[in-house]
DSSP file (Angstrom, degrees, kcal/mol; ACC not computed):
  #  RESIDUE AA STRUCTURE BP1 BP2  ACC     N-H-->O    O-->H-N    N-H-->O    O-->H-N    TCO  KAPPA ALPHA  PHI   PSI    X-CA   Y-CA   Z-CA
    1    1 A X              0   0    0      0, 0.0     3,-0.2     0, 0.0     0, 0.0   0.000 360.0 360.0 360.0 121.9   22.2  -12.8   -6.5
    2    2 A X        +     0   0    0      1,-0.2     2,-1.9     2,-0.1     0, 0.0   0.834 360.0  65.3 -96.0 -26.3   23.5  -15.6   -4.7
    3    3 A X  S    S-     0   0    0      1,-0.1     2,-0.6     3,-0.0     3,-0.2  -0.554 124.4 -42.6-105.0  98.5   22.0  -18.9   -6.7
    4    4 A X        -     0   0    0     -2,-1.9    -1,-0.1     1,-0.2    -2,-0.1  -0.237  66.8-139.6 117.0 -45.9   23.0  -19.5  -10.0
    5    5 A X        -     0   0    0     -2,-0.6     2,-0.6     1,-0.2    -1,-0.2   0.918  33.2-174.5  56.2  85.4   22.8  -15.6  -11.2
    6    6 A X        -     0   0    0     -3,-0.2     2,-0.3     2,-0.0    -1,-0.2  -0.928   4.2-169.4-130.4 149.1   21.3  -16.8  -14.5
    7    7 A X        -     0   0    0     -2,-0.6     2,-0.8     0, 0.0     0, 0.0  -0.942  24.0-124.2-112.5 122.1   20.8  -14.1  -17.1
    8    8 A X        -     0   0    0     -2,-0.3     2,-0.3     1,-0.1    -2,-0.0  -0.753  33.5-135.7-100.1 116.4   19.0  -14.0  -20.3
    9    9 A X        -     0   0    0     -2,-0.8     2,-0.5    41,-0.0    -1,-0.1  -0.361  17.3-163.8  -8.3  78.3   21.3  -12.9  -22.7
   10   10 A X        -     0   0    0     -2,-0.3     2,-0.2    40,-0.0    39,-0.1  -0.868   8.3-150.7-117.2 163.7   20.4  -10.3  -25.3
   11   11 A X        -     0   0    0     -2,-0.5     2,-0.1    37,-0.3    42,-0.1  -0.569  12.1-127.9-107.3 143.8   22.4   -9.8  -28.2
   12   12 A X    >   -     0   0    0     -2,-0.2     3,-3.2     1,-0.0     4,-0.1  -0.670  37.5 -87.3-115.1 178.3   22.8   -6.4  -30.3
   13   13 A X  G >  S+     0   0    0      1,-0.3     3,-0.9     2,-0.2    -1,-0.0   0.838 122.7  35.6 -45.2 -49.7   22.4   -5.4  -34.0
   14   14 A X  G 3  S+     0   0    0      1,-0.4    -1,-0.3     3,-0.0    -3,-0.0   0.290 102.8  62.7 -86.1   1.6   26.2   -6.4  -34.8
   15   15 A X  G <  S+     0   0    0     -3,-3.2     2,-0.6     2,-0.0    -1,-0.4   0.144  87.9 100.2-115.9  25.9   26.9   -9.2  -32.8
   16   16 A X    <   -     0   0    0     -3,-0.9     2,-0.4    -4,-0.1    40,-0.0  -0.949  66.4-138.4 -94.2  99.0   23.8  -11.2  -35.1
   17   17 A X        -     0   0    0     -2,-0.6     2,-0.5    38,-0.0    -2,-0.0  -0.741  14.0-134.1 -40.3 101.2   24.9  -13.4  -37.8
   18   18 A X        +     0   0    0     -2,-0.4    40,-0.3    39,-0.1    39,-0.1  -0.711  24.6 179.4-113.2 109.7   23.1  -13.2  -41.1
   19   19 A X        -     0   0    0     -2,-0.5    39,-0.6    38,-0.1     2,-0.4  -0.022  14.8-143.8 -40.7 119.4   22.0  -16.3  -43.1
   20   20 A X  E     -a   58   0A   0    121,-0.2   123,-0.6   120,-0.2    39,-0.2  -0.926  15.5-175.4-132.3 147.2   20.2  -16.9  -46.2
   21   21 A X  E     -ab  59 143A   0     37,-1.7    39,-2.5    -2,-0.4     2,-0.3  -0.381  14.1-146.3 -92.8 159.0   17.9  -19.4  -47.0
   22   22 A X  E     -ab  60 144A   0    121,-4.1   123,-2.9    37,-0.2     2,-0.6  -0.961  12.2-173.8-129.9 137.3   15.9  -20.6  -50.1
   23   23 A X  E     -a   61   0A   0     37,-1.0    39,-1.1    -2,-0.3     2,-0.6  -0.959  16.0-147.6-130.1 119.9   12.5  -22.1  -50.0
   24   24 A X  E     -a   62   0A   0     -2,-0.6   123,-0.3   121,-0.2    39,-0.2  -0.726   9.5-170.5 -83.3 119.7   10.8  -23.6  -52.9
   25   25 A X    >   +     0   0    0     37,-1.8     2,-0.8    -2,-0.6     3,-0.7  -0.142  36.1 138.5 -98.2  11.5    7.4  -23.0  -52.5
   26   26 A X  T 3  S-     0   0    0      1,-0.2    41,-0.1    36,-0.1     3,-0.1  -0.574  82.8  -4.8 -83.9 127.9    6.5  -25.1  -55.3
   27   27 A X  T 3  S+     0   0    0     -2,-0.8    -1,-0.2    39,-0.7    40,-0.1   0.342 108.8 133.4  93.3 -13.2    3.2  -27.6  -54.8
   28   28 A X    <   -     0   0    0     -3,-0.7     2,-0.5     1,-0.1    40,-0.4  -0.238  64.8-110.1 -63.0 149.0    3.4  -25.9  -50.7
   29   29 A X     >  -     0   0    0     38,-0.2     4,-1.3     1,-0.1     5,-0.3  -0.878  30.3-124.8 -67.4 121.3    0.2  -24.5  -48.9
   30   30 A X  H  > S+     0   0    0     38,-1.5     4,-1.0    -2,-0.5     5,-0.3   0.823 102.2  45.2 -47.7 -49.8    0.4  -20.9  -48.7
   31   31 A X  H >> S+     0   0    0      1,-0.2     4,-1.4     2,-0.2     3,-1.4   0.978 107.0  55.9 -76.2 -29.1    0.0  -20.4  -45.1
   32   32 A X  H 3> S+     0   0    0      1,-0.3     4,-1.4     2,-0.2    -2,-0.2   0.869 110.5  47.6 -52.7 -30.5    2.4  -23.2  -43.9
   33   33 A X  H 3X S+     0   0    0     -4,-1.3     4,-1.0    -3,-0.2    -1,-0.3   0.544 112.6  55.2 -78.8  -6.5    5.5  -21.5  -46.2
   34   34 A X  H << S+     0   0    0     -3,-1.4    -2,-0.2    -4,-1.0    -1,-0.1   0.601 108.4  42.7-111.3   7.3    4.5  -18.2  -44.7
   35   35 A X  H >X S+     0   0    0     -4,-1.4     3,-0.6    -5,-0.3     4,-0.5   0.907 110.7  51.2 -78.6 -56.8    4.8  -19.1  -41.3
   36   36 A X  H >X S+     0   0    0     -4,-1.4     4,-1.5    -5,-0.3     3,-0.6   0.911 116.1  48.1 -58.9 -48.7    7.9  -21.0  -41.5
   37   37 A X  H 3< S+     0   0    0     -4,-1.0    -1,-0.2     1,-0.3     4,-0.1   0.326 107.6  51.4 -68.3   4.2    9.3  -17.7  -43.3
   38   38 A X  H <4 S+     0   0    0     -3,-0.6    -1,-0.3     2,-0.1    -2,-0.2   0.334 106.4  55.1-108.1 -32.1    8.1  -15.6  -41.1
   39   39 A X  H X<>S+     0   0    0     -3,-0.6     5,-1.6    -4,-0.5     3,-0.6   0.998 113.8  43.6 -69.4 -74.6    9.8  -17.7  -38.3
   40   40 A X  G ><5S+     0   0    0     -4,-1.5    17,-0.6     1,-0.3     3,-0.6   0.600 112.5  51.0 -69.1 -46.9   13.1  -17.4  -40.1
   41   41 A X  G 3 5S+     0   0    0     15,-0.3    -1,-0.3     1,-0.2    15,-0.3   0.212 114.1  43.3 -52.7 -12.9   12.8  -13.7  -40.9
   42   42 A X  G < 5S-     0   0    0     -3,-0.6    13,-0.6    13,-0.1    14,-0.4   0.729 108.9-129.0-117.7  -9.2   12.1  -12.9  -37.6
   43   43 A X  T < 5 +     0   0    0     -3,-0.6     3,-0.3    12,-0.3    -3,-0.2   0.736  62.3 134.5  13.5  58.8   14.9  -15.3  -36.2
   44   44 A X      < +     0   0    0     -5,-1.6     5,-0.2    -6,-0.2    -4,-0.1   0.718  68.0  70.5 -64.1 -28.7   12.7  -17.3  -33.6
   45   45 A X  S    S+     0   0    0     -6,-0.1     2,-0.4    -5,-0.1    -1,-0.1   0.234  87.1  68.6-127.9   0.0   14.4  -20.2  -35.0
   46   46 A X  S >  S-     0   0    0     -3,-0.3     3,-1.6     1,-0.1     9,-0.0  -0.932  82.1-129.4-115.0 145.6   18.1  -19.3  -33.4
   47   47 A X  T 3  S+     0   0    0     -2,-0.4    -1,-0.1     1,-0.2    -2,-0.0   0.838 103.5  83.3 -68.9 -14.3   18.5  -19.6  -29.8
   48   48 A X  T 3   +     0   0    0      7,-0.1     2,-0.5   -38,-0.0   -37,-0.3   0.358  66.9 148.1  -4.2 -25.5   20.1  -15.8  -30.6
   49   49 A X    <   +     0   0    0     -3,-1.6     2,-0.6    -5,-0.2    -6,-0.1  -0.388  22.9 168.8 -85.1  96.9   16.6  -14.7  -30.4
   50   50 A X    >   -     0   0    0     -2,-0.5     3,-1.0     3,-0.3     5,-0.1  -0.874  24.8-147.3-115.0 116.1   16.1  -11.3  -29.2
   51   51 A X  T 3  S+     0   0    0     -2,-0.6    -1,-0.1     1,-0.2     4,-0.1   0.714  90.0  47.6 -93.0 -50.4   12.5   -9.6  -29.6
   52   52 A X  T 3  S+     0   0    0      1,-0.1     2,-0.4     2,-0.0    -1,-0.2   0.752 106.0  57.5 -90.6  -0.9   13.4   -6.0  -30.0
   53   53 A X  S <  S-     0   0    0     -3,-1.0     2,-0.3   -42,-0.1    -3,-0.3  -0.916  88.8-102.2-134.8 158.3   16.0   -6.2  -32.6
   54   54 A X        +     0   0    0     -2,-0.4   -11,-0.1     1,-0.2    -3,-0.1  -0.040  53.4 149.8 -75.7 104.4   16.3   -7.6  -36.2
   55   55 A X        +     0   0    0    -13,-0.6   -12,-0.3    -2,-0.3    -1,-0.2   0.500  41.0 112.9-112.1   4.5   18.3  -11.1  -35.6
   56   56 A X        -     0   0    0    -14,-0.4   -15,-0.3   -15,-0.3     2,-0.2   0.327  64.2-105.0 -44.9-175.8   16.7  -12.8  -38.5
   57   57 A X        -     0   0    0    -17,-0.6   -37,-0.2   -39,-0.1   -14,-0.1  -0.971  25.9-110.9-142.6 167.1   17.8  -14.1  -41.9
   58   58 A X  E     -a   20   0A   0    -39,-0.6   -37,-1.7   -40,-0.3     2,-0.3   0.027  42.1-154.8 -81.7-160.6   17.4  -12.9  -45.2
   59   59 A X  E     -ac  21 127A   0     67,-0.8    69,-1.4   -39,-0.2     2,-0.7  -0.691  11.0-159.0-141.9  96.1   14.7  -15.6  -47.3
   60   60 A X  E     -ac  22 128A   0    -39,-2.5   -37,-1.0    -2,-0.3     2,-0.4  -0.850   3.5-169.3-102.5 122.1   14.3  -16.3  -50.9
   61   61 A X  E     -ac  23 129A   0     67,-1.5    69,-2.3    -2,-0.7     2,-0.3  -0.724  12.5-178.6 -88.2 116.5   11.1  -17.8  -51.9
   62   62 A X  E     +a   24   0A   0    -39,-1.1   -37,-1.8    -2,-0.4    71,-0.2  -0.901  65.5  31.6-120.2 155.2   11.3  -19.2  -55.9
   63   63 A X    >   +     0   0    0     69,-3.2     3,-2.0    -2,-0.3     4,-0.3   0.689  69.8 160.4  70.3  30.0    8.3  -20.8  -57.8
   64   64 A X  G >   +     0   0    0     66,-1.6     3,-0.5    68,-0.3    67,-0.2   0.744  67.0  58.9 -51.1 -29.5    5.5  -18.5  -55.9
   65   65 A X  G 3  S+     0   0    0     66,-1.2    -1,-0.2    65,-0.3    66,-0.1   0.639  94.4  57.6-105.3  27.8    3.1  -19.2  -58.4
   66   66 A X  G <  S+     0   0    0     -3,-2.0   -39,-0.7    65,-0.2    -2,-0.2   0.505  79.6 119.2-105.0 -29.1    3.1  -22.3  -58.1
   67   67 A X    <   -     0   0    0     -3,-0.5   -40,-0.4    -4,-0.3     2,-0.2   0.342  55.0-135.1 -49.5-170.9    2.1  -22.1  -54.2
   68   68 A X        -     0   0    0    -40,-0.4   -38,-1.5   -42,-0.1     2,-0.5  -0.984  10.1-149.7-176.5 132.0   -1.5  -23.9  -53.3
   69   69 A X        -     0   0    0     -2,-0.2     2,-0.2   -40,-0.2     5,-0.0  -0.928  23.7-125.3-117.3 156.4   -4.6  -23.0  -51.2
   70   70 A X        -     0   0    0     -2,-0.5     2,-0.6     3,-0.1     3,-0.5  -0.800  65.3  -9.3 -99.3 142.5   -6.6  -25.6  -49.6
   71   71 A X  S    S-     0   0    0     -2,-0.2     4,-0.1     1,-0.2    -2,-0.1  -0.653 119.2 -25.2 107.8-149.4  -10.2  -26.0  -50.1
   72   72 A X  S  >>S+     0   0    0     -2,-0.6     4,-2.6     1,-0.1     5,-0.6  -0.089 105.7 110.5-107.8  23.0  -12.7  -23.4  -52.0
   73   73 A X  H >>5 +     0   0    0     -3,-0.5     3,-3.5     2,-0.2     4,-1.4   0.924  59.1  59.7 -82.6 -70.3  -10.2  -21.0  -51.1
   74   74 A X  H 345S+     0   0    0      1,-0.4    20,-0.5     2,-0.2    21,-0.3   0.539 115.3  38.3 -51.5 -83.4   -8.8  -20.2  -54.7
   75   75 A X  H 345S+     0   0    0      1,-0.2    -1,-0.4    -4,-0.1    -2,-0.2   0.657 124.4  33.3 -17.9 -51.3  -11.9  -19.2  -55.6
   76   76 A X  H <<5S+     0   0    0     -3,-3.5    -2,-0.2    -4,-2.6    -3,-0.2   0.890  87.8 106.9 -85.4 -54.4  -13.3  -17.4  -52.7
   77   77 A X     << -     0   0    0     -4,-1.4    17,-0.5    -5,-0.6     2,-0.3   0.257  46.8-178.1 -38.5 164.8  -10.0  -15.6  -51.0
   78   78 A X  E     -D   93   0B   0     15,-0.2     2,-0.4    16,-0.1    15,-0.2  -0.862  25.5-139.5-164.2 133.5   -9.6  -11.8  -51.4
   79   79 A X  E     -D   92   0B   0     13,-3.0    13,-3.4    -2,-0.3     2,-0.4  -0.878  17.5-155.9-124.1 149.0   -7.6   -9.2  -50.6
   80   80 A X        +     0   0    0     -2,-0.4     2,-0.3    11,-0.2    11,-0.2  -0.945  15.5 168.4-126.4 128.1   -8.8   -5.8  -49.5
   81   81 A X        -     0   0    0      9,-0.5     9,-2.3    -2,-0.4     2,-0.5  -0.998  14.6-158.2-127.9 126.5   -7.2   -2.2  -49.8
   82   82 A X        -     0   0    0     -2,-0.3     7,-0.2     7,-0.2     4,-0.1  -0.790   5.2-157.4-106.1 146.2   -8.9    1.4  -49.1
   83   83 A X        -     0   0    0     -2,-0.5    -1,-0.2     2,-0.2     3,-0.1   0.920  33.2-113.2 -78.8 -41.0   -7.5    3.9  -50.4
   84   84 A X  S    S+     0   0    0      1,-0.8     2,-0.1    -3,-0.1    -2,-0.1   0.161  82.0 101.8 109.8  -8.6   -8.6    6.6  -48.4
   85   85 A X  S >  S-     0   0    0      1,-0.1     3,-1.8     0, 0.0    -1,-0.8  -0.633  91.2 -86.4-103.9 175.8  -10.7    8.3  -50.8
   86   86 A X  T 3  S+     0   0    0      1,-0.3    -1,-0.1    -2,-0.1    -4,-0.0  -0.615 124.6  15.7 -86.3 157.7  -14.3    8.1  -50.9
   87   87 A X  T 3  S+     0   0    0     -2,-0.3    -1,-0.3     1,-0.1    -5,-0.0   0.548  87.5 137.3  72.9   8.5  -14.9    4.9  -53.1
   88   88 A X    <   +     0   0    0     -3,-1.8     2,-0.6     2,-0.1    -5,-0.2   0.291  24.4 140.9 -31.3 -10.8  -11.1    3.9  -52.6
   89   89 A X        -     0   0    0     -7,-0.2     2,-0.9    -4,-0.1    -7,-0.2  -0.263  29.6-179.7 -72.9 112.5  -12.3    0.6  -52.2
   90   90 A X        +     0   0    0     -9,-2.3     2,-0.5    -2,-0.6    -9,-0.5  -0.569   4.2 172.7-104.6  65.7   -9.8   -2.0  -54.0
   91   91 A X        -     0   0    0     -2,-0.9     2,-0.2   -11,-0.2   -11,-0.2  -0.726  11.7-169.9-111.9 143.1  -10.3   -5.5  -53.9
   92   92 A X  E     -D   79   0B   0    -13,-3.4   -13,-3.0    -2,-0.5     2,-0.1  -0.741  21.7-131.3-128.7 141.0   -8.4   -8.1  -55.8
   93   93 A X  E     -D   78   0B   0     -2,-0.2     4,-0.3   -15,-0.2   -15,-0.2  -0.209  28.4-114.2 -83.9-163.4   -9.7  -12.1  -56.1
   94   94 A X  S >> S+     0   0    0    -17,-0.5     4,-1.7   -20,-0.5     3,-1.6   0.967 114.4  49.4 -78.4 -59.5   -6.8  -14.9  -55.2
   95   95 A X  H 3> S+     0   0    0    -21,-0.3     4,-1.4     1,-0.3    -1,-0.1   0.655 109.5  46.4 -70.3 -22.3   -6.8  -16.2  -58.7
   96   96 A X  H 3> S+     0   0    0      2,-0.2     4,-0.9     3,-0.1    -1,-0.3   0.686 109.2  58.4 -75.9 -13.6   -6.5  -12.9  -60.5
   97   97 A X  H <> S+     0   0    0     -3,-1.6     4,-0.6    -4,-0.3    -2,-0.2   0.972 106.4  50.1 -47.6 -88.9   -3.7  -12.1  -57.9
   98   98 A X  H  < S+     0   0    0     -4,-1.7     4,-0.2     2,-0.1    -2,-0.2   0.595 106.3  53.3 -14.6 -64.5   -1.9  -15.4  -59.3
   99   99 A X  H  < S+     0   0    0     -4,-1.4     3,-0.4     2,-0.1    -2,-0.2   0.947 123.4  25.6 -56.3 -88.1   -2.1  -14.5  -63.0
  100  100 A X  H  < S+     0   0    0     -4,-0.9     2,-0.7     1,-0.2    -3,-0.2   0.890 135.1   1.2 -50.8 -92.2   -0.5  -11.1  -62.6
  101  101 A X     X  +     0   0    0     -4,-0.6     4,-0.6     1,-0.2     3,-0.4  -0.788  53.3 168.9-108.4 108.9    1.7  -11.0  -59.5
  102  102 A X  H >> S+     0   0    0     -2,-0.7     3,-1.6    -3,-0.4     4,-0.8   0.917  75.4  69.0 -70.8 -42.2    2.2  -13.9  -57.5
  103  103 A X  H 3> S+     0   0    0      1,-0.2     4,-2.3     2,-0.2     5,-0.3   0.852  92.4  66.2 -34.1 -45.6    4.9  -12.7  -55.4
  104  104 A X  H 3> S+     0   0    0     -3,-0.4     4,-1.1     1,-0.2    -1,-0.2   0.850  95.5  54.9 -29.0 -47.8    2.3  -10.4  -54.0
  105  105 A X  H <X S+     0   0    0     -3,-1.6     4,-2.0    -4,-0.6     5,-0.3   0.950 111.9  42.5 -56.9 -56.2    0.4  -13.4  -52.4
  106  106 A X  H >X S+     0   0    0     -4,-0.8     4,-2.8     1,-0.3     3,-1.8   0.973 113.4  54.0 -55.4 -55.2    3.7  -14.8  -50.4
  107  107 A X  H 3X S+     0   0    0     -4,-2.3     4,-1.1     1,-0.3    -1,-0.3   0.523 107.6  43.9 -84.3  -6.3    4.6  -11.6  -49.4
  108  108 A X  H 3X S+     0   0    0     -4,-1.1     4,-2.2    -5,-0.3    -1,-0.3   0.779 117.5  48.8 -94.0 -11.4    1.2  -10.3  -47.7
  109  109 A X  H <X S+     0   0    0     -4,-2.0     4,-0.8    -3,-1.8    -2,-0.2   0.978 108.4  45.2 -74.7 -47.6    0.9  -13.3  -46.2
  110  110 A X  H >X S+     0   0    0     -4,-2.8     3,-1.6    -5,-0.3     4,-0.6   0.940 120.4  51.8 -49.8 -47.9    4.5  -13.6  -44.7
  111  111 A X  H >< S+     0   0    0     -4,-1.1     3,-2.2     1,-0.3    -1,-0.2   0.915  99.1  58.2 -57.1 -54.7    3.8   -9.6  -43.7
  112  112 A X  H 3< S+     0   0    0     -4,-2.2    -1,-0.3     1,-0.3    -2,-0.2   0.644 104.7  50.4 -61.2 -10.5    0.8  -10.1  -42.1
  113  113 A X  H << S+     0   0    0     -3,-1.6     2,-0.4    -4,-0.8    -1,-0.3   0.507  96.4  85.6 -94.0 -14.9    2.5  -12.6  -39.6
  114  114 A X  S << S-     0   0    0     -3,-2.2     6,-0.1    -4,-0.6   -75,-0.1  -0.789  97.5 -81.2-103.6 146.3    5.4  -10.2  -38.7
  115  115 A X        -     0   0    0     -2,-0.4     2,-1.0     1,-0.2    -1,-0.1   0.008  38.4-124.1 -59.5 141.4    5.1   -7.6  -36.1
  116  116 A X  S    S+     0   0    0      4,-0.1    -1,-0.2    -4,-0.1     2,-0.1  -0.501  78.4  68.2 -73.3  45.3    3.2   -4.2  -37.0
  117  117 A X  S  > S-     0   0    0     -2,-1.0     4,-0.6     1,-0.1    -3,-0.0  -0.394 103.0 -65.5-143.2-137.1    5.6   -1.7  -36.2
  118  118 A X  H >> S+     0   0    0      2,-0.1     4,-2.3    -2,-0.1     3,-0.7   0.780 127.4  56.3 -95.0 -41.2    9.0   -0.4  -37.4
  119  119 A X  H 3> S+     0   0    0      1,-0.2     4,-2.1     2,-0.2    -1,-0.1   0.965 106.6  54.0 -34.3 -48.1   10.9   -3.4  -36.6
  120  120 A X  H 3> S+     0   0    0      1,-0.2     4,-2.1     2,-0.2    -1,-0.2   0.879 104.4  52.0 -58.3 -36.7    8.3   -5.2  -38.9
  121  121 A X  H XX S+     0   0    0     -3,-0.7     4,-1.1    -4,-0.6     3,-0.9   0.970 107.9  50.3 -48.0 -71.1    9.1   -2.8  -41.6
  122  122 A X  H >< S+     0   0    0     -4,-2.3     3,-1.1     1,-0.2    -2,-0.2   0.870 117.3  49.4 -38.3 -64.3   13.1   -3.6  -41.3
  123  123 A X  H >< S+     0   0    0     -4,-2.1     3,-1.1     1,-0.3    -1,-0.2   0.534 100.0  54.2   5.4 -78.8   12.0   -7.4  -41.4
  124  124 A X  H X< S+     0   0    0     -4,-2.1     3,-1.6    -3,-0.9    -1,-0.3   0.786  97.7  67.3 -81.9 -39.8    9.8   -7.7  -44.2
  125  125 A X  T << S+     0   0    0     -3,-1.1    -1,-0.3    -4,-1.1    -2,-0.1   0.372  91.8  71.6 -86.5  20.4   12.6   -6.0  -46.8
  126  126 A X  T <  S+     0   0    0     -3,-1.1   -67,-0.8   -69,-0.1    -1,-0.3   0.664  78.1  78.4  -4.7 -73.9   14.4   -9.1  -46.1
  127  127 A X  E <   -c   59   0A   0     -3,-1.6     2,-0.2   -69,-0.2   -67,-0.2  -0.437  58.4-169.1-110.7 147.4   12.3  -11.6  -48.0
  128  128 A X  E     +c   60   0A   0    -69,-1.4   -67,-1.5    -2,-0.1     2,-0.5  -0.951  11.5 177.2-127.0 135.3   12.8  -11.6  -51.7
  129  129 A X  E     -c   61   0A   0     -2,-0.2     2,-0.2   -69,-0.2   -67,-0.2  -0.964   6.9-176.1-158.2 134.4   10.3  -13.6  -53.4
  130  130 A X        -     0   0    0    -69,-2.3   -66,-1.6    -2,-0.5   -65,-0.3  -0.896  32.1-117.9-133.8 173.0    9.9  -14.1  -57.3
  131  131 A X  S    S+     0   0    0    -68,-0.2   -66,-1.2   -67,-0.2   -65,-0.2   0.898  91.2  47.2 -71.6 -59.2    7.0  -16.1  -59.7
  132  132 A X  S    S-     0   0    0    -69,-0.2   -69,-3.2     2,-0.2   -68,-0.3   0.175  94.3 -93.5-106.3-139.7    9.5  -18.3  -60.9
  133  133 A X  S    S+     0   0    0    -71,-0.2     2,-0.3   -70,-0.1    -1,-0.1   0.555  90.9  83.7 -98.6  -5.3   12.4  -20.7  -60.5
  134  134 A X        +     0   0    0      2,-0.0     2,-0.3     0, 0.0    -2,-0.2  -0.742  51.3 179.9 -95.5 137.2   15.2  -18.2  -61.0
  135  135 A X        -     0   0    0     -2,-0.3     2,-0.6   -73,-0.1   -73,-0.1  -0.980  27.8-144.4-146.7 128.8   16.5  -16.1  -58.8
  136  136 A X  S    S+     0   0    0     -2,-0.3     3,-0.1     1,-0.2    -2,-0.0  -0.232  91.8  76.6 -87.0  46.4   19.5  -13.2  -58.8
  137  137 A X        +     0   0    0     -2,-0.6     5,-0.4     1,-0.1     3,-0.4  -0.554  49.7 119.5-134.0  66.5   20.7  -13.9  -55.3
  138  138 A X  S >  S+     0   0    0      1,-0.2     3,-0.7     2,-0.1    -2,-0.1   0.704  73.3  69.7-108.9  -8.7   23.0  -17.6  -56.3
  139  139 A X  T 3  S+     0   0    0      1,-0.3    -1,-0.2    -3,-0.1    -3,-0.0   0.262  93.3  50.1-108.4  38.4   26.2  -15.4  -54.8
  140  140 A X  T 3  S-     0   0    0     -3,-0.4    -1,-0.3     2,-0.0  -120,-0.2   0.398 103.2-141.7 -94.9  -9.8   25.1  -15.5  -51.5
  141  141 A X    <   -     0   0    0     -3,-0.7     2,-0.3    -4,-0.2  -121,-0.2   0.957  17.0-145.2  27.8  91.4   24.6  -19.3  -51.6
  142  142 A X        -     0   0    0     -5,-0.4  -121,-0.3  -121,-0.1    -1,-0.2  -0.741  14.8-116.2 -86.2 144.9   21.4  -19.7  -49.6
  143  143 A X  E     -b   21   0A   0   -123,-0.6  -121,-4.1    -2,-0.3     2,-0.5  -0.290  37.3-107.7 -79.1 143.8   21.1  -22.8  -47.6
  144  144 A X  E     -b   22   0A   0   -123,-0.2     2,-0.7    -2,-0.1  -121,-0.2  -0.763  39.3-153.3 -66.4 116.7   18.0  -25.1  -49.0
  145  145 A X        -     0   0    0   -123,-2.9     2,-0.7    -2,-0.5  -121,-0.2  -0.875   5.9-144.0-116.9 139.5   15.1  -25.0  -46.5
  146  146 A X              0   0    0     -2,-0.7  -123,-0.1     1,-0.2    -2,-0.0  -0.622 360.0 360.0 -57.1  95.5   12.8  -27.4  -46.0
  147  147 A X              0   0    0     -2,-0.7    -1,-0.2  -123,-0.3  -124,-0.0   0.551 360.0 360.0-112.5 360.0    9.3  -26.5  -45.2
């Protein structure tokens, strides 16, 4: 190539630097933290960013039950699982979700934004995400992010 050569740059597993963040989810809309954390987790958000391999960082979500839906959604939302047998059919409201595990909530949403495959898989066990304001990850010192 005689003008310029430019070449886009991809990066392998080891030459990836990995960060963690924490985002307090407290008073937040649920899909807007699981976008942003999904962003981060997938590492779009470094110019690093290389599509077939995990350049992400990891993500700790605190105060998840605390998170917020807009609307009549509290009420209405649902999430739906078949089992595979007949009458498998499993469906859980938002607010009963809440009471019992809230972490659940972030983490299908954040999932459902990350790629379907095995890559997605690696991803998703990344994100750590608990109910409350405590968290066992303080000697990694995750960076505050802002959502």
């Amino acid at each position: 190539m005689s003008f310029g050569e430019k070449n886009t740059r991809f990066f392998r597993e080891n030459e990836v630097e990995h960060k963690w963040f924490l985002v307090d989810a407290q008073g937040k809309t649920l899909g807007r933290v699981a976008s942003q954390v999904a962003r981060v987790l997938r590492g779009k958000h470094k110019p690093t960013f290389t599509p077939n391999i995990d350049c992400g960082d990891f993500v700790v979500v605190i105060n998840a039950g605390k998170v917020k839906l807009t609307g009549k959604r509290t009420e209405r939302k649902e999430y739906f699982h078949y089992t595979g047998y007949p009458g498998g059919i499993v469906i859980e409201q938002f607010k009963d979700l809440m009471k019992t595990r809230p972490d659940r909530v972030i983490e299908h949403a954040v999932k459902g934004m990350l790629p379907h495959n095995r890559l997605g898989k690696r991803i998703v066990k990344k994100l750590k995400v608990y109910a409350g304001a405590e968290h066992p990850h303080g000697a990694q010192k995750p960076e505050v992010l802002t959502v």
